[in-house]
N, C-alpha and C positions, 0 to 999 in steps of 0.2 A: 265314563271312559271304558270301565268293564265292557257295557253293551255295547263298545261300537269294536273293539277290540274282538268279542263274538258273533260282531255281523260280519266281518271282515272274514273270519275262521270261516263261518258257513259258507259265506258266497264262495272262496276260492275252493272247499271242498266238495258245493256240489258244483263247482268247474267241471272238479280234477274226477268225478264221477259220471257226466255229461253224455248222453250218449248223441253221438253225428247222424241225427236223423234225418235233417233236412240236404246234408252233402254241402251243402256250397259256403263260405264263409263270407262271400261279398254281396252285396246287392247294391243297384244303382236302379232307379225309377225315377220318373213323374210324376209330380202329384199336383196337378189340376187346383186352384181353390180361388172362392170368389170370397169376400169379406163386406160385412155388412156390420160396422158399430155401430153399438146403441147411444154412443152421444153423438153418430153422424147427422147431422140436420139437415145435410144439404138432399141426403138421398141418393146418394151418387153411388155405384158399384164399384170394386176393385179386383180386379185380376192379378196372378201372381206369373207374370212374364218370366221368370225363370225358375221352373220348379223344380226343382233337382233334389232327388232322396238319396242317401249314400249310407249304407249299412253295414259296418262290421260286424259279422256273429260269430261269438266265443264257442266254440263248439255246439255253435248253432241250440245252448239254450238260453245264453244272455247274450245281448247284443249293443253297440251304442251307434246313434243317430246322428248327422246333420241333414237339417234342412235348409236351405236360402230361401230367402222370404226378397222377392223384387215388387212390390205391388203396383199395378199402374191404374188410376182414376181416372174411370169416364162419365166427366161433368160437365158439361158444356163450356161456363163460360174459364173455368181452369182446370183441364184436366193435365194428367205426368205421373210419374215417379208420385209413388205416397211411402208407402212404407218401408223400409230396407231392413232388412236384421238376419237373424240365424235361431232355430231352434235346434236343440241337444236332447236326445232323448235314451233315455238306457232301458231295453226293453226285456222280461224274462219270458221263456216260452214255454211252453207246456203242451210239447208234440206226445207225451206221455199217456194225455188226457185220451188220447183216439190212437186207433190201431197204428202199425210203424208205415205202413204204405197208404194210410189214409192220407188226401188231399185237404183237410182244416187243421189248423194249428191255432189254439187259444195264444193270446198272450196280456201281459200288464206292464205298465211301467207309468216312468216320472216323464216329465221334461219341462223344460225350462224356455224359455225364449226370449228375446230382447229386440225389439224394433224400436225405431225412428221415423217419425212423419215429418217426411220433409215437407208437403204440402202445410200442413197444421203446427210444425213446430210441436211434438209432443213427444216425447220418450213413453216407452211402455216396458216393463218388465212381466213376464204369467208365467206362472208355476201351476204345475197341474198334474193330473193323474192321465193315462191311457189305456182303453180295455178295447183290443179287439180280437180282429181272425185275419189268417193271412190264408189264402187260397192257392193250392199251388196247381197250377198245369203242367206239368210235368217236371221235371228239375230243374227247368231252365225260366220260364216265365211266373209269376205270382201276381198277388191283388190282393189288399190289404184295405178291412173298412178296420175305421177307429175311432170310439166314441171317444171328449176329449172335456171332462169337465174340470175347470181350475179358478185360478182367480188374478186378477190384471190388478198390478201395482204401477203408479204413477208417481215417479222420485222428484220430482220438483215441482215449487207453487204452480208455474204456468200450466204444466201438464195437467193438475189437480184442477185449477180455476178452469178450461179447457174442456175439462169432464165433468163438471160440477161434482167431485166430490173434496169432501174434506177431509176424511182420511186418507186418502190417495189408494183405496181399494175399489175395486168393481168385478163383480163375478164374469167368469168367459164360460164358452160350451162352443166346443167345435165339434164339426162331423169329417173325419179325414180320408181321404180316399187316396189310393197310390198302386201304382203298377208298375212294375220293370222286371231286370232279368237277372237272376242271381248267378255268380260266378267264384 
């Protein structure tokens, strides 16, 4: 309880110390992504038909995420709708690490996600870590890569039987890419 009582003190202290490097506190982007499971047998790609990134920054050095995850399958003899869910992600930045007018900004965070395969009938929960760079073109547009290593939980037997595993864990690693325009 202590420790979480003095992560709560730091983080809202170095808020309240923060400096407004980046200027903007909203972003909205697109983030492109094709999906490829390792228990998919069939081989089939998925696209994410609606990719929408939406980002509040806290004085632009902490920030939180959603993403929409709409996936669609193209497999011949059944392709649709595969996966549907949302990711949350709360990111911290470190415009500090490079000059105040430099164009890269480091950053790390958590997030979490939760989909639904409606094609396969399978729930997935992943938690995970994020390490990237956000690039900015001038104040208004940016580009963000994001390496994305975590671990996929599966909450019920079928999902587990489905993935052949028997704990209902399975390692993920994404590569994230995203682009829009901060405001």
């Amino acid at each position: 309880m202590r420790r979480l009582v003095f992560l709560i003190m730091l983080y809202l202290s170095a808020i309240s110390f923060s400096q407004n490097v980046m200027e903007k506190h909203h972003y909205i982007g697109l983030q492109p992504s094709f999906l490829a499971e390792p228990y998919d047998t069939i081989k089939a790609l998925e696209i994410n038909i609606v990719p929408i990134n939406y980002e509040y920054r806290f004085e632009n050095q902490f920030s939180l995420q959603i993403r929409s995850i709409i996936n669609y399958r193209f497999y011949k003899p059944a392709p649709g709708i595969s996966q549907t869910g949302l990711t949350l992600v709360a990111h911290k930045y470190f415009p500090e690490w490079m000059k105040e007018d430099f164009w890269l900004t480091p950053s790390i965070g958590g997030f979490t996600t939760y989909t639904y395969n409606q094609l396969d009938h399978i729930n997935t929960m992943t938690v995970g870590a994020e390490a990237g760079v956000i690039f900015s073109f001038g104040k208004l547009i940016s580009l963000s890569l994001i390496l994305q290593p975590g671990i996929n939980y599966y909450p019920d037997q079928f999902s587990r039987d489905f993935v052949q595993t028997q704990t209902g864990f399975k390692s993920h690693f994404g590569l994230i890419f995203h682009t829009g325009i901060n405001f």
